[in-house]
TORMIRO-789067 format. One line per field, with one value per atom (N, C-alpha, C): residue in one letter; chain; z, x, y; residue number from 1. Coordinates in steps of 0.001 Angstrom, whole numbers, plus 500000, padded with zeros to 6 digits. Layout:
// residues N
res	a ...
chain	A ...
pz	Z ...
px	X ...
py	Y ...
n	NUM ...
//
This chain:
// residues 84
res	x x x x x x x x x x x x x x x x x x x x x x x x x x x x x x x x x x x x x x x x x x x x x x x x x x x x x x x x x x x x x x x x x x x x x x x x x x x x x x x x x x x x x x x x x x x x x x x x x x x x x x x x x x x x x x x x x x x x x x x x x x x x x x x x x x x x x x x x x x x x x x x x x x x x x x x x x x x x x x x x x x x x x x x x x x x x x x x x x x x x x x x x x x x x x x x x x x x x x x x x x x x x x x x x x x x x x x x x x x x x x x x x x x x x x x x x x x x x x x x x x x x x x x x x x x x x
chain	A A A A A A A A A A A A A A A A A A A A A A A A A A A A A A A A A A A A A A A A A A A A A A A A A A A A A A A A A A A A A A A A A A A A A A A A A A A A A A A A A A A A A A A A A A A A A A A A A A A A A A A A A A A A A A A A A A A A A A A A A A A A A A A A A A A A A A A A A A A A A A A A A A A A A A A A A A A A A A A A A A A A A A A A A A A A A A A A A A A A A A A A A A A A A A A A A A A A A A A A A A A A A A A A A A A A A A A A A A A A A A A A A A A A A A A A A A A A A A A A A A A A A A A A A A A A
pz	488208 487537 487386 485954 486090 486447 487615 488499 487756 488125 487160 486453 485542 484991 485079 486286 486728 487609 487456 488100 489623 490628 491972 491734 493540 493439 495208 495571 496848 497288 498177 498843 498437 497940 497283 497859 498317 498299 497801 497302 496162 496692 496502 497257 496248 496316 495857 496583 495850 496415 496891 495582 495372 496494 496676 498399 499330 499486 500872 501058 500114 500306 500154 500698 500436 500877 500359 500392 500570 501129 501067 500518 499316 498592 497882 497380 496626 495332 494477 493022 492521 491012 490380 490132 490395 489950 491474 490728 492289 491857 492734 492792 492826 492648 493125 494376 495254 496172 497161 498310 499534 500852 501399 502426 503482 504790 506309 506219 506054 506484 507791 508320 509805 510580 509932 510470 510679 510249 510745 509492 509039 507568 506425 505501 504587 503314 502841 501175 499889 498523 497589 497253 497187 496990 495459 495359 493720 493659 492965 492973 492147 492332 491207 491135 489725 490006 490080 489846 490764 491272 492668 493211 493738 493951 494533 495256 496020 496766 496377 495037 493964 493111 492727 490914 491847 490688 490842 490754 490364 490433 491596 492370 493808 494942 494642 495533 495438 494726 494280 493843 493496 492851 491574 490448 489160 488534 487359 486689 485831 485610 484657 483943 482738 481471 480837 480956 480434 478939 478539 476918 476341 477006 475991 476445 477374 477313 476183 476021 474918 473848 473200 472321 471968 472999 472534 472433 473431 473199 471485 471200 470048 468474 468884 468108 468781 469094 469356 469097 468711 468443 466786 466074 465332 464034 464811 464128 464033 463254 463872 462506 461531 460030 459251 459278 458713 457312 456687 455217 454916 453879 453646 451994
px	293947 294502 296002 296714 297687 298606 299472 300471 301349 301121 302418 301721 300280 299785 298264 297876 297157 297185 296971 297766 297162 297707 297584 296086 295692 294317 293780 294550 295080 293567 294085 292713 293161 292021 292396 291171 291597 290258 289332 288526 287764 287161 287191 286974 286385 285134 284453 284716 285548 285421 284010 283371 282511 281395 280740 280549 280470 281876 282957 282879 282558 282119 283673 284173 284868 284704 284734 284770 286263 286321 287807 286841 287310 287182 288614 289063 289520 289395 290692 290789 292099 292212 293427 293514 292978 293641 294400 295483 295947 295784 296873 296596 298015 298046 299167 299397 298616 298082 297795 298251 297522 297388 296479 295510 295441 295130 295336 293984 293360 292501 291689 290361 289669 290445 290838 291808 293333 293664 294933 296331 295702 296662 296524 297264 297875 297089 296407 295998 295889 296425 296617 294704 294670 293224 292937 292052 291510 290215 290752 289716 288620 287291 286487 285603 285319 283713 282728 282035 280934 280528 280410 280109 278242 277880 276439 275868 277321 276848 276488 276831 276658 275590 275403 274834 273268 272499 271199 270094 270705 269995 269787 270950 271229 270590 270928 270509 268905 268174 266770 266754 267512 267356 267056 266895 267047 265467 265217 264114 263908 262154 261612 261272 261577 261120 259466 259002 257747 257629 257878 257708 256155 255424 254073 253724 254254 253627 254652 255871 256934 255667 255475 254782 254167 252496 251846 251952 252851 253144 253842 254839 255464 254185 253133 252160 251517 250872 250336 250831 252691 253343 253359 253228 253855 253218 251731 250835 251185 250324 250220 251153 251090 251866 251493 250086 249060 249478 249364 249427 250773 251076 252337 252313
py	667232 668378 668184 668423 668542 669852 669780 670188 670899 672298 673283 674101 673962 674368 675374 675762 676664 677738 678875 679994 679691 680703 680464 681009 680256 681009 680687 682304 682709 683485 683835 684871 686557 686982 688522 689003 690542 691817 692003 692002 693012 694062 695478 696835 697324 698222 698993 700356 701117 702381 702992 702867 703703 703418 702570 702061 701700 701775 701736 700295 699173 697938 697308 696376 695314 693852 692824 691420 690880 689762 688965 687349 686950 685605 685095 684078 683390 683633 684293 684559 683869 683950 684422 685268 686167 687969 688077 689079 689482 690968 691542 693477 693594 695072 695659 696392 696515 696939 696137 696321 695377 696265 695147 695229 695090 695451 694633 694117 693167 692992 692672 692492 692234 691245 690560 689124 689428 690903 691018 690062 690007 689059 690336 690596 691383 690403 691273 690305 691301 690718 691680 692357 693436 694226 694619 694754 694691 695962 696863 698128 697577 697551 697385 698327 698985 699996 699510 698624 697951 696813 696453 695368 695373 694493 693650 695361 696175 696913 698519 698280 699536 699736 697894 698224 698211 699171 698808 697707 697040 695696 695442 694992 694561 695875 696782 697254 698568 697819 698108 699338 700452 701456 701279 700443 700167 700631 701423 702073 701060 701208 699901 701315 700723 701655 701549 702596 702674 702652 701155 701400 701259 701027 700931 702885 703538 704714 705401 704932 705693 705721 704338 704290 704781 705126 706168 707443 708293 709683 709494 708722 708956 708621 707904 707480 709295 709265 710945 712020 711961 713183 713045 711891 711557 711147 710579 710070 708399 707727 706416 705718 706350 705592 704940 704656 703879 703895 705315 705508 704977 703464 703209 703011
n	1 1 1 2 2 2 3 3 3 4 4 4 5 5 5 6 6 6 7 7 7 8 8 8 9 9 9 10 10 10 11 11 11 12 12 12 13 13 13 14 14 14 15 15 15 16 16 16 17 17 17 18 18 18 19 19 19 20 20 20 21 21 21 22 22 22 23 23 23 24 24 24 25 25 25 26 26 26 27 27 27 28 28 28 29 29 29 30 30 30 31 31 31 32 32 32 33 33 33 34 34 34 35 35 35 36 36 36 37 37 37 38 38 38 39 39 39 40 40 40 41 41 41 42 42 42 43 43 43 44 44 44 45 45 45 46 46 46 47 47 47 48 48 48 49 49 49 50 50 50 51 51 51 52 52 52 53 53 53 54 54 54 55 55 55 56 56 56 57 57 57 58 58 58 59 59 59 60 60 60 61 61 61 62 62 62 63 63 63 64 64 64 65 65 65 66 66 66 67 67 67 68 68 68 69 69 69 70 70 70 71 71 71 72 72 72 73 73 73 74 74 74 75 75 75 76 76 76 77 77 77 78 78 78 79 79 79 80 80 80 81 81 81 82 82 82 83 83 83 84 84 84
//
């Protein structure tokens, strides 16, 4: 790699307010804001609205959509459309 030309890429926060989750990894983003972290070292923190510990994916709350039942209620409300 040439020298001079890639931003730092220090150890930063990432905090999920939303639940109460935070990580310490290696970024180039920094913050404006910092941190004490478990280790007793100060690191710039990074608000994010959702991490692994929020989204539904990750944490199995996530709804499967019933599209073949959409279908038929809307074919039953609607009629089927045959006549074109």
């Amino acid at each position: 790699m040439k020298p001079g030309i890639h931003p730092a890429y220090d150890p930063v926060v990432f905090r999920d307010k939303a639940a109460d989750f935070a990580f310490l990894t290696r970024s180039t983003m920094t913050g404006d804001h910092t941190i004490t972290w478990e280790d007793g070292n100060t690191y710039p923190v990074v608000d994010v609205e959702i991490s692994s510990a929020s989204h539904p994916f990750h944490t199995g709350t996530a709804r499967v959509l019933d599209t073949a039942g959409r279908v038929e209620r809307f074919e039953r409300r609607y009629g089927r459309g045959d006549s074109r």
